[in-house]
C-alpha positions, 0 to 999 in steps of 0.5 A, a space after each residue: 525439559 523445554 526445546 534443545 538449543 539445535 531445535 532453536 537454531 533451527 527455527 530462527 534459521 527458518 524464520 529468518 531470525 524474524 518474529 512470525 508475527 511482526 516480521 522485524 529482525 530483533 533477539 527471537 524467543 522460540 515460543 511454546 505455542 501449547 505451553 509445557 504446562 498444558 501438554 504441549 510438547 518440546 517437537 518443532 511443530 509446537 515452536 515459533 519465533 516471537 520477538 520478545 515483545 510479541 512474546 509477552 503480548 501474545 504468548 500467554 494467550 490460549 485463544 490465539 493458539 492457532 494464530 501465532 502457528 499460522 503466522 509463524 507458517 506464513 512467515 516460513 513460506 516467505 523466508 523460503 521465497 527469499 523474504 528478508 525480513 523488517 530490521 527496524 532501527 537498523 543503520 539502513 533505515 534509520 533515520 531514512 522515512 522511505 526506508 521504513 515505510 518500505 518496510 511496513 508495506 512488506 508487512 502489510 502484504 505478510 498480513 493479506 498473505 496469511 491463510 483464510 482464517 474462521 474462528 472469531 478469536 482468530 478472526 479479531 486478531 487479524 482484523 485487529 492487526 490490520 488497523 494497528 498496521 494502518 495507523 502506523 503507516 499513517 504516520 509514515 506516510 505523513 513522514 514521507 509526504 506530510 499531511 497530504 500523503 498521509 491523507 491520500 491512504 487514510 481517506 483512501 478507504 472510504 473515498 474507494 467504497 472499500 467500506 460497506 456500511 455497517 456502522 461506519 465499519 467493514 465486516 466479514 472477512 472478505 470485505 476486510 481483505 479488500 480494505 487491506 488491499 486498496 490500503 496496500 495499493 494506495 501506500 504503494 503509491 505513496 512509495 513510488 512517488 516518494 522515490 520519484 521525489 514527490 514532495 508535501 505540496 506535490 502531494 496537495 495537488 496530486 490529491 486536488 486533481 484526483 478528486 476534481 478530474 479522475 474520469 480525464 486522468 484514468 484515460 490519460 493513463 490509459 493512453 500513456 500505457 499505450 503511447 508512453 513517450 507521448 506528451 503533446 496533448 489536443 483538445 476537439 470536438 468529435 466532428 472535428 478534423 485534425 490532421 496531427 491526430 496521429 502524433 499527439 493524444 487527443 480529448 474530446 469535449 464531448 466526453 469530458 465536462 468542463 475539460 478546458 477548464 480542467 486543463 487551466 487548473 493543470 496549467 495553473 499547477 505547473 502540469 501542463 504548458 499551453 502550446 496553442 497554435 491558431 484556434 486549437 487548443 494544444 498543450 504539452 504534459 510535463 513529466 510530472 503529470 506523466 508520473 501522477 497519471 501512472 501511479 495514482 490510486 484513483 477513486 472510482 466514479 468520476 
């Protein structure tokens, strides 16, 4: 008999005219997810919202049953918390970069959201979505910021030690939604910096300075978070006395190697400006370092 028109209406009307599975907003098919011919019945628990695409890719697969319910019960409850859906190709986002990787980011956080799951089939899906996720927002991110934006998120997984090595590939699903959650971190930041209009070359000393000062960048973030309008920076010696300590951020030589001349390759990319006064070294923080010490993913070991 198949599913009365009102029941399809009201699918798409949970579902956001989404597909549960790509979240885009496209013409939905509602999917007999335990087809007809196998018993499956014509009740809304038995239906989801698949684009025409997902349909032909995934419908005809008696193993991921179960799947495309879940994501579809997913998809339910974050139409319900105000989710809007993916319009791909729309007139907002197209042609606009920041726009789609927006987008897929909101995907990617659709797929960390969806249920622990446990059987292997299931299981290869999802890990499968995750990779097919990242490689596409690879591409954007190097849309957005070129090259070094694009490197940022794709050398981001093994630099943050979200692999554990079995071959060069994470296992088990804990360890793979932790690599789903440093990549959702690090494209959030390729977000946040492209809208502060973070550009190609931005991107190749942001990620030089991440690599050769995260130990001084996550304290200058840290002390940001506290003093946010502070930018005059000092460097000492902890035996040293310093009357303007009060005012101005201060770091020691004693904690941080070669921090002089990790000021001078700050100064040489236009970071920080050498104020010096007498035997002091002095300087003040540019906006643009303010920025990258607050939104950068850094690696964890200095």
């Amino acid at each position: 008999m198949g599913f009365s028109e009102a029941l399809k209406t009201r699918v798409r009307q949970k579902a956001n005219m989404c597909c549960c599975r790509c979240c885009t907003r496209v013409p939905i098919d509602v999917h007999h997810i335990v087809p007809q011919e196998d018993g499956g019945s014509d009740h809304e628990d038995n239906a989801a919202p698949l684009c025409p695409a997902c349909h032909r890719i995934y419908g005809g697969n008696r193993d991921l049953r179960r799947y495309i319910r879940e994501c579809r019960d997913t998809l339910y409850a974050k139409v319900s918390a105000g989710f809007a859906g993916i319009v791909r190709g729309s007139e907002a986002s197209r042609g606009n970069p920041l726009e789609c990787l927006s987008d897929s980011l909101t995907r990617g956080q659709l797929i960390f959201d969806r249920p622990r799951i446990t059987d292997m089939v299931h299981y290869g899906q999802w890990r499968q979505d995750i990779n097919d996720w990242f490689e596409a927002v690879v591409m954007e991110c190097k849309d957005i910021g070129g090259d070094g934006a694009a490197a940022f998120v794709r050398d981001g997984r093994l630099a943050h030690g979200n692999y554990r090595q079995d071959g060069d590939r994470p296992y088990g699903y804990d360890e793979w939604r932790e690599v789903l959650a440093g990549d959702l971190r690090r494209v959030a930041t390729v977000v946040d910096m492209a809208r502060h209009g973070w550009m190609e070359w931005d991107w190749r000393d942001f990620r030089r300075i991440s690599e050769l000062m995260p130990d001084l960048l996550r304290e200058i973030r840290v002390d940001l978070s506290a003093e946010p309008l502070r930018r005059e920076i000092i460097l000492l010696r902890k035996n040293v006395l310093y009357n303007g300590r009060g005012h101005v951020l201060v770091y020691y030589f004693d904690e941080h190697r070669d921090l002089r001349n990790k000021f001078e390759i700050l100064e040489n990319l236009g970071l920080v400006r050498d104020i010096r006064v007498n035997d002091v070294d002095r300087y003040k923080m540019t906006e643009r370092l303010a920025e990258a010490a607050m939104l950068i993913d850094l690696p964890r070991d200095g």
